[in-house]
Residue frames as a rotation matrix with the C-alpha (Angstrom) as fourth column:
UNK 1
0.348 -0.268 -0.898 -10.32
0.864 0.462 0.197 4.10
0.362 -0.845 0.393 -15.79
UNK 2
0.947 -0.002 0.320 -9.86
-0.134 -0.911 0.389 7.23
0.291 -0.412 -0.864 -13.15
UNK 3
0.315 -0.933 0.173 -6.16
0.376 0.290 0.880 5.46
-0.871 -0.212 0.443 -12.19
UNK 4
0.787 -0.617 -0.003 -3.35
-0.152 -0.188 -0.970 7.26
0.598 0.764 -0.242 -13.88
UNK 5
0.574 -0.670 -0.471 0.39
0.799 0.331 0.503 5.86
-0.181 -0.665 0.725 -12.78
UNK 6
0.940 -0.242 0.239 2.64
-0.265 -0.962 0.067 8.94
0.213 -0.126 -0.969 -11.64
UNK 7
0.057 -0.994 -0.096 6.03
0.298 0.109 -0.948 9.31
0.953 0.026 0.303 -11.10
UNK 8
-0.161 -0.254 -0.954 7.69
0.960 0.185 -0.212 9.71
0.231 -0.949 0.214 -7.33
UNK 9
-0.883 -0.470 0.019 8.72
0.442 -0.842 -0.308 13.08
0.161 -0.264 0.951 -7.78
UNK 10
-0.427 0.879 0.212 4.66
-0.370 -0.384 0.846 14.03
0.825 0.282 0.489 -8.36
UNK 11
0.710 0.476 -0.520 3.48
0.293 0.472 0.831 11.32
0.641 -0.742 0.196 -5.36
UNK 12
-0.546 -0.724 -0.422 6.78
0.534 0.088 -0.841 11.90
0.646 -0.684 0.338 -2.50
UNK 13
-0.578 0.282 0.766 4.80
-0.668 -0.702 -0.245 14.85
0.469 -0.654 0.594 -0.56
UNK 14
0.299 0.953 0.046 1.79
-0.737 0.201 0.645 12.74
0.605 -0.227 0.763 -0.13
UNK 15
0.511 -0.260 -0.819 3.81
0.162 0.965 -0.206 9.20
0.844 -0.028 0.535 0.54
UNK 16
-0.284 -0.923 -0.261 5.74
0.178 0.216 -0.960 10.86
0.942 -0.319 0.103 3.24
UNK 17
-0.376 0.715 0.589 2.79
-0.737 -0.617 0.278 12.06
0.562 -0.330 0.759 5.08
UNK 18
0.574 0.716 -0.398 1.53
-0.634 0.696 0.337 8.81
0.518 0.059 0.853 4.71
UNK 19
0.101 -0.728 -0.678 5.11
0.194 0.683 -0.704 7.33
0.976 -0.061 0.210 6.17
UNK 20
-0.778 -0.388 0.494 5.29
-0.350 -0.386 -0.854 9.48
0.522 -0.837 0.165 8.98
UNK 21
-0.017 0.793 0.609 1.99
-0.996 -0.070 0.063 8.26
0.093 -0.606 0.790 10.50
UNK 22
0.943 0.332 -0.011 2.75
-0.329 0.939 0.101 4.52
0.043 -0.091 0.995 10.06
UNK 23
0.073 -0.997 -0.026 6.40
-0.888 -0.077 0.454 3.86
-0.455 -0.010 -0.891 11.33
UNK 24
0.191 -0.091 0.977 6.16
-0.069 0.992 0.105 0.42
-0.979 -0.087 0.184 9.66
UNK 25
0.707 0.178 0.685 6.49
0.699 -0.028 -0.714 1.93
-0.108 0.984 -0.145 6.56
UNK 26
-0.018 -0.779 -0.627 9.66
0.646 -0.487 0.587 3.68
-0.763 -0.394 0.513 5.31
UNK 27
0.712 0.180 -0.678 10.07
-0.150 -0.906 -0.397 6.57
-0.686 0.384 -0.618 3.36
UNK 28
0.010 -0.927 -0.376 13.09
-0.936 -0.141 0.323 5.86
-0.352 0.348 -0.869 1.97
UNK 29
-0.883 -0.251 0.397 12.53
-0.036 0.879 0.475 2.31
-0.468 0.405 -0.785 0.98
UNK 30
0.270 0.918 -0.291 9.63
0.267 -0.361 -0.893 3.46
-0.925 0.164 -0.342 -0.46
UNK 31
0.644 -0.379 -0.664 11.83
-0.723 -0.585 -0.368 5.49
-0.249 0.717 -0.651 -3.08
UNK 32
-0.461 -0.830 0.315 14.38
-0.663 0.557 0.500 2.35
-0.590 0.022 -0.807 -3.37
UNK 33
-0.269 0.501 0.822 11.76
0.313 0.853 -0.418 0.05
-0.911 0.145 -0.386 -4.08
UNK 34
0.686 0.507 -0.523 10.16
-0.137 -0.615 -0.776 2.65
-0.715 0.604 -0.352 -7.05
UNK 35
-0.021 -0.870 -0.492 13.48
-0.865 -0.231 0.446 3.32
-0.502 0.436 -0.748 -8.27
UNK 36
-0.670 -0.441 0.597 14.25
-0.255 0.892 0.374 -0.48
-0.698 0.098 -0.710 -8.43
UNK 37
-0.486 0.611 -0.625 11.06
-0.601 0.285 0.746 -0.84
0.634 0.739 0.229 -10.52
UNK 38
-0.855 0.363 -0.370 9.67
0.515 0.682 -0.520 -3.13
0.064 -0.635 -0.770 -7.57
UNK 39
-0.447 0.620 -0.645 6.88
0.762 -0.115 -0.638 -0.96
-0.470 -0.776 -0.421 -6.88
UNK 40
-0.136 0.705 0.696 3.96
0.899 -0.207 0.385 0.95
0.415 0.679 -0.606 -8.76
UNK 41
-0.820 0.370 -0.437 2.62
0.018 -0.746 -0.665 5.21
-0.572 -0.553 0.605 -7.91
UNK 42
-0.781 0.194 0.593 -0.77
0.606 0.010 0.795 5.97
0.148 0.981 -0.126 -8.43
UNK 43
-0.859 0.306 -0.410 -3.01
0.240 -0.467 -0.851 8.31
-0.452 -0.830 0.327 -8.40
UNK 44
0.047 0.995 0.090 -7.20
0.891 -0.082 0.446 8.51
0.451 0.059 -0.890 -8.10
UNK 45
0.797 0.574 0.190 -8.59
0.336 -0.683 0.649 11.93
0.502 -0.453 -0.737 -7.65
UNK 46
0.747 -0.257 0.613 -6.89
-0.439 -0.883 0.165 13.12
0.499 -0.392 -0.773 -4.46
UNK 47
0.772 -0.337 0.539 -5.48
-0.187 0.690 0.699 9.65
-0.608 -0.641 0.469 -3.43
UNK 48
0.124 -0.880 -0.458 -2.20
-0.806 0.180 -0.564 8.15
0.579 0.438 -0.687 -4.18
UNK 49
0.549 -0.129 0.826 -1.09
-0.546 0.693 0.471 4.84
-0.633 -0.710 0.310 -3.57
UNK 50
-0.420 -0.875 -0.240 1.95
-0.906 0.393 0.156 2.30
-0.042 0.283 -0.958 -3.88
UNK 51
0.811 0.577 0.097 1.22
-0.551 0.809 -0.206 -0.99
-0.197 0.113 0.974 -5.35
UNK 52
-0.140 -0.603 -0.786 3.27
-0.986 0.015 0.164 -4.10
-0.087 0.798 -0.597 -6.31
UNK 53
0.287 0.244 -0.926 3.06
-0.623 0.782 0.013 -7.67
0.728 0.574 0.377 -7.83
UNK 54
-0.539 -0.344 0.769 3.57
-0.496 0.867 0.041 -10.98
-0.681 -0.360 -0.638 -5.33
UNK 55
-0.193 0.299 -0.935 3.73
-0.521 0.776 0.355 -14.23
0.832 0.555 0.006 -7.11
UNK 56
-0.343 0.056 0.938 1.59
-0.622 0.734 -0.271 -16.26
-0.704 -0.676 -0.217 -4.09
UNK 57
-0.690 0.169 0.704 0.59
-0.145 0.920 -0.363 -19.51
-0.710 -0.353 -0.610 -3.61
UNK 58
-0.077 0.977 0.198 -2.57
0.648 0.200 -0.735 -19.03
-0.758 0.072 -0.649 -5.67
UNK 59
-0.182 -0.489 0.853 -1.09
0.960 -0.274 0.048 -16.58
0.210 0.828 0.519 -8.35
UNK 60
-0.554 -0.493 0.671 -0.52
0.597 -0.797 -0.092 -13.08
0.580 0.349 0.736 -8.73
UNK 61
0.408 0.683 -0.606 -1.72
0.913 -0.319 0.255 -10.47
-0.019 -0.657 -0.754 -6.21
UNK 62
-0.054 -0.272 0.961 -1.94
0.363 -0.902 -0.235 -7.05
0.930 0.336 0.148 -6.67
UNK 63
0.176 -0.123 -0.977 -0.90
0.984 0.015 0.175 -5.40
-0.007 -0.992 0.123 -3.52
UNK 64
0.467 0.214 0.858 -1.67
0.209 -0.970 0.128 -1.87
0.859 0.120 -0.497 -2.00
UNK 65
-0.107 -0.626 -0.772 1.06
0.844 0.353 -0.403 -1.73
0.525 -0.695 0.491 0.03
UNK 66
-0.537 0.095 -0.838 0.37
0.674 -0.549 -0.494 2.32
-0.507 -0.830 0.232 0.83
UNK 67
0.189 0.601 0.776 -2.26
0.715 -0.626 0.311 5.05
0.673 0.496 -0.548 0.45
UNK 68
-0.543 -0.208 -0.814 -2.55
0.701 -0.646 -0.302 8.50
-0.463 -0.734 0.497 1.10
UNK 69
-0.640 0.658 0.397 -4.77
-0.079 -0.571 0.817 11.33
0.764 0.491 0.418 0.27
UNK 70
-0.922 0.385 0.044 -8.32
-0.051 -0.008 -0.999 12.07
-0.384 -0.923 0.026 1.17
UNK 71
0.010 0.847 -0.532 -11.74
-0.997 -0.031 -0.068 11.39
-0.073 0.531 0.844 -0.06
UNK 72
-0.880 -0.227 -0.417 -11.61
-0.472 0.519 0.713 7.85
0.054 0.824 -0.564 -0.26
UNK 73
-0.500 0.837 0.222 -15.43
0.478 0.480 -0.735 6.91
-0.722 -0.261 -0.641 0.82
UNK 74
0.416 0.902 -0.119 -17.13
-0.258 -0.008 -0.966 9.10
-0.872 0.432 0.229 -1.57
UNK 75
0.270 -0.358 -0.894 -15.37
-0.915 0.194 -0.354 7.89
0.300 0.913 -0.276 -4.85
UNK 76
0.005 -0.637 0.771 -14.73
-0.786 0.474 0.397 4.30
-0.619 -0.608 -0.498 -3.08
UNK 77
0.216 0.435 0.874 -16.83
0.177 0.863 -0.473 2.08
-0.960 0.257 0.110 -5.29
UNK 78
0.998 -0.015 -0.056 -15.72
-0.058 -0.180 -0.982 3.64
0.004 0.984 -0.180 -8.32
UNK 79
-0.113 -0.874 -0.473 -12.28
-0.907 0.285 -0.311 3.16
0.406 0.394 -0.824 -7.43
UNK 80
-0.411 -0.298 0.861 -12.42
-0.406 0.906 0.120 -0.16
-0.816 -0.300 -0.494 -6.27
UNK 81
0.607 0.538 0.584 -13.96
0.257 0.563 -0.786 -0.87
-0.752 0.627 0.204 -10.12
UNK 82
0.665 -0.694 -0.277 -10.86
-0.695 -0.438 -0.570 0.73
0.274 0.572 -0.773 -11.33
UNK 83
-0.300 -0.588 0.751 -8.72
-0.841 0.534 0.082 -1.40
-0.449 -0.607 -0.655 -8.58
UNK 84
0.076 0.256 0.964 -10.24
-0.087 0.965 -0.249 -4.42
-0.993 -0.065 0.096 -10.15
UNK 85
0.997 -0.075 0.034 -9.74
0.027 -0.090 -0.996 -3.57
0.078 0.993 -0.088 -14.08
UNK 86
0.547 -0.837 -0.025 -6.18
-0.831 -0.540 -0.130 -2.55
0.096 0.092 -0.991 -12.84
UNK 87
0.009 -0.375 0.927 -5.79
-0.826 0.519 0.218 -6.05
-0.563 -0.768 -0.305 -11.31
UNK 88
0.483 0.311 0.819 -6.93
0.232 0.856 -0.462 -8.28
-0.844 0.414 0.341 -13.87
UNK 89
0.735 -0.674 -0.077 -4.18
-0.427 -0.371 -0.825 -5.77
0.527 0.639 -0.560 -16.55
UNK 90
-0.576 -0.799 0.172 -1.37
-0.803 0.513 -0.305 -7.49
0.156 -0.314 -0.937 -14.53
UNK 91
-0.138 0.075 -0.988 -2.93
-0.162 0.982 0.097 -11.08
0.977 0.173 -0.124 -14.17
UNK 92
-0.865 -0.252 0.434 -3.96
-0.489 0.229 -0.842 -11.04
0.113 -0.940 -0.321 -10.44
UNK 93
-0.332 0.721 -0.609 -6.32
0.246 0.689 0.682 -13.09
0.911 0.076 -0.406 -9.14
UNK 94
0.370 0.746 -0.554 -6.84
0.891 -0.114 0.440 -10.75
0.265 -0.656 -0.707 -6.20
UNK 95
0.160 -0.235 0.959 -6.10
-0.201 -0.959 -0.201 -7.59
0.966 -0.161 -0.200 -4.53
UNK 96
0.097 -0.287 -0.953 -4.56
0.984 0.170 0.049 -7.24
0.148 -0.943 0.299 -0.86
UNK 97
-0.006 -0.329 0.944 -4.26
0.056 -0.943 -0.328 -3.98
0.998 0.051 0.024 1.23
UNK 98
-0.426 -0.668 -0.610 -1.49
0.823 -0.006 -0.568 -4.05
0.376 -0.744 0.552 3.56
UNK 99
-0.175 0.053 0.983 -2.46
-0.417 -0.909 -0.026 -0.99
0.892 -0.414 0.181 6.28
UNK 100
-0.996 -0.027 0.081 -3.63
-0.085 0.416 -0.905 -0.55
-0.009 -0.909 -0.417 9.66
UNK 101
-0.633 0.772 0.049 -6.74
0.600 0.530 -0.599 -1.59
-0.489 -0.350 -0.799 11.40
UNK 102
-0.181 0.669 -0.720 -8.95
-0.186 -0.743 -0.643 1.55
-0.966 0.018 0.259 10.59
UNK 103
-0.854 -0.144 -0.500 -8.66
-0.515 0.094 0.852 0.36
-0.075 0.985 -0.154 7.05
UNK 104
-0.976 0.191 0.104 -10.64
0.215 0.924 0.316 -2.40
-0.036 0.331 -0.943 7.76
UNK 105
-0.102 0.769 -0.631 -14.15
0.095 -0.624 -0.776 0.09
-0.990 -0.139 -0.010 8.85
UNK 106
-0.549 -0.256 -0.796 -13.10
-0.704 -0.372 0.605 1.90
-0.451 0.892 0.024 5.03
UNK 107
-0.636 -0.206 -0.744 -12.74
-0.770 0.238 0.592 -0.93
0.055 0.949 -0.310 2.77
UNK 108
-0.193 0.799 0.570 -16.04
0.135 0.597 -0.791 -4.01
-0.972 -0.076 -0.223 4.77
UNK 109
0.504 0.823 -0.262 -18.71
-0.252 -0.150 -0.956 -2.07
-0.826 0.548 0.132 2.47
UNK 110
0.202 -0.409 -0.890 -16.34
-0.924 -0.381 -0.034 -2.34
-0.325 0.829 -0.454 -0.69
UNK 111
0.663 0.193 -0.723 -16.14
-0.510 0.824 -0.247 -5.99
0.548 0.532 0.645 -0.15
UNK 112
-0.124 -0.863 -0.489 -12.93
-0.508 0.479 -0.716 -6.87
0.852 0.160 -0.498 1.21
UNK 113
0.786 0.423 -0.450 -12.54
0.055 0.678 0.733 -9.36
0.616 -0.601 0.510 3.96
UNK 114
0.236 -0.800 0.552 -9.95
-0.565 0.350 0.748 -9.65
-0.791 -0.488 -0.369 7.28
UNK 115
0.762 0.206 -0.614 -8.08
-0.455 0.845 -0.281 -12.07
0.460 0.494 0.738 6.54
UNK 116
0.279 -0.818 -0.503 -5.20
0.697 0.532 -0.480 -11.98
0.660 -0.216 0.719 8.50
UNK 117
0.790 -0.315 0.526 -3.60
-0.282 -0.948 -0.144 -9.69
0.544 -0.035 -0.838 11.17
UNK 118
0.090 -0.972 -0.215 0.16
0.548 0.228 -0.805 -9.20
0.832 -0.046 0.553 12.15
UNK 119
0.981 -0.019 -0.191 1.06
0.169 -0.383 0.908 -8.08
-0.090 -0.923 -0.373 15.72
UNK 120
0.210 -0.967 0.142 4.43
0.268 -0.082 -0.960 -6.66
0.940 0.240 0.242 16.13
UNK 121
0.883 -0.238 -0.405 6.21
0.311 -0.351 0.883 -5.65
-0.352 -0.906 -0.236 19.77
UNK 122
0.621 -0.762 0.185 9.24
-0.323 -0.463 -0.826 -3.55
0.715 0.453 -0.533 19.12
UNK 123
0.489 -0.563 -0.667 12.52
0.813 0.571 0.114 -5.23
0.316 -0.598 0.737 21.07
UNK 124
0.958 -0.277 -0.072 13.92
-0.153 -0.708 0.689 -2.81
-0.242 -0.649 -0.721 23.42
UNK 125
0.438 -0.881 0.176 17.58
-0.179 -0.278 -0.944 -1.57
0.881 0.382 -0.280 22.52
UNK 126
0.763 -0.452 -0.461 20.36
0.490 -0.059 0.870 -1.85
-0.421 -0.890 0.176 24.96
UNK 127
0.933 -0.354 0.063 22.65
-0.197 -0.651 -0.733 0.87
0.300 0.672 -0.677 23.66
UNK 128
-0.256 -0.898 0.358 25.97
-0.853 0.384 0.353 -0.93
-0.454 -0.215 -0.865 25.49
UNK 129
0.459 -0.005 0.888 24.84
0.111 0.993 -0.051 -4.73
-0.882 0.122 0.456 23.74
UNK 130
-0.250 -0.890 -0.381 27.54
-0.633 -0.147 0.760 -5.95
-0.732 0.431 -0.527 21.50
UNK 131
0.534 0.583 -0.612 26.27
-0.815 0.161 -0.557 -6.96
-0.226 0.796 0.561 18.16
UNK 132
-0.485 -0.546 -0.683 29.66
-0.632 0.759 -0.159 -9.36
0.605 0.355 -0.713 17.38
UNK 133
-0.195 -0.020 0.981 28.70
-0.901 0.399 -0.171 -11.51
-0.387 -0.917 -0.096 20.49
């Protein structure tokens, strides 16, 4: 298997790159979540990516919650046959990867499917509204 799991201090350069372009994703709870043991680093080739365990409905799902790096089309199919040996070493019964849209172009050929998508509208601040109210 080309997946070796790394430590923050070895993945942080790559992960914050990868934060700053997707504000839905924090940097800092990134490192909380590691810390806490909640959350997996690894790294393929030039990529890195955060993973961690949900117990759904349908059992265990291995979840790619962020990636960063480059290359990942020519080495895709060989990691997504790593991504699937890695998944079935923790008991999942599937794989999920949480990103934006442009993922979805990426990861068609490799198999995955839509399956869902989350809209968000950010709520405008009033910087005089009183929070006790």
């Amino acid at each position: 298997m080309g997946i070796t799991r790394i430590g923050w201090y070895e993945a942080r350069g790559q992960i914050k790159r990868a934060c700053a372009e997707n504000p839905e994703v924090s940097y800092l709870q990134a490192h909380l979540d590691w810390k806490d043991g909640k959350c997996q680093i690894w790294k393929y080739d030039e990529l890195v990516f955060v993973t961690r365990i949900d117990n759904e409905v349908d059992g265990l799902c291995f979840v790619i919650c962020l990636m960063a790096g480059i290359n990942l089309l020519p080495g895709g199919y060989e990691l997504e046959k790593d991504l699937q040996e890695l998944a079935a070493a923790y008991n999942c019964r599937k794989i999920k990867i949480i990103g934006r849209k442009g993922w979805e172009r990426l990861l068609t050929p490799l198999g995955y499917k839509l399956q869902s998508i989350e809209m968000v509208k950010y709520v405008k601040q009033n910087r005089y509204s009183n929070h006790n109210q």
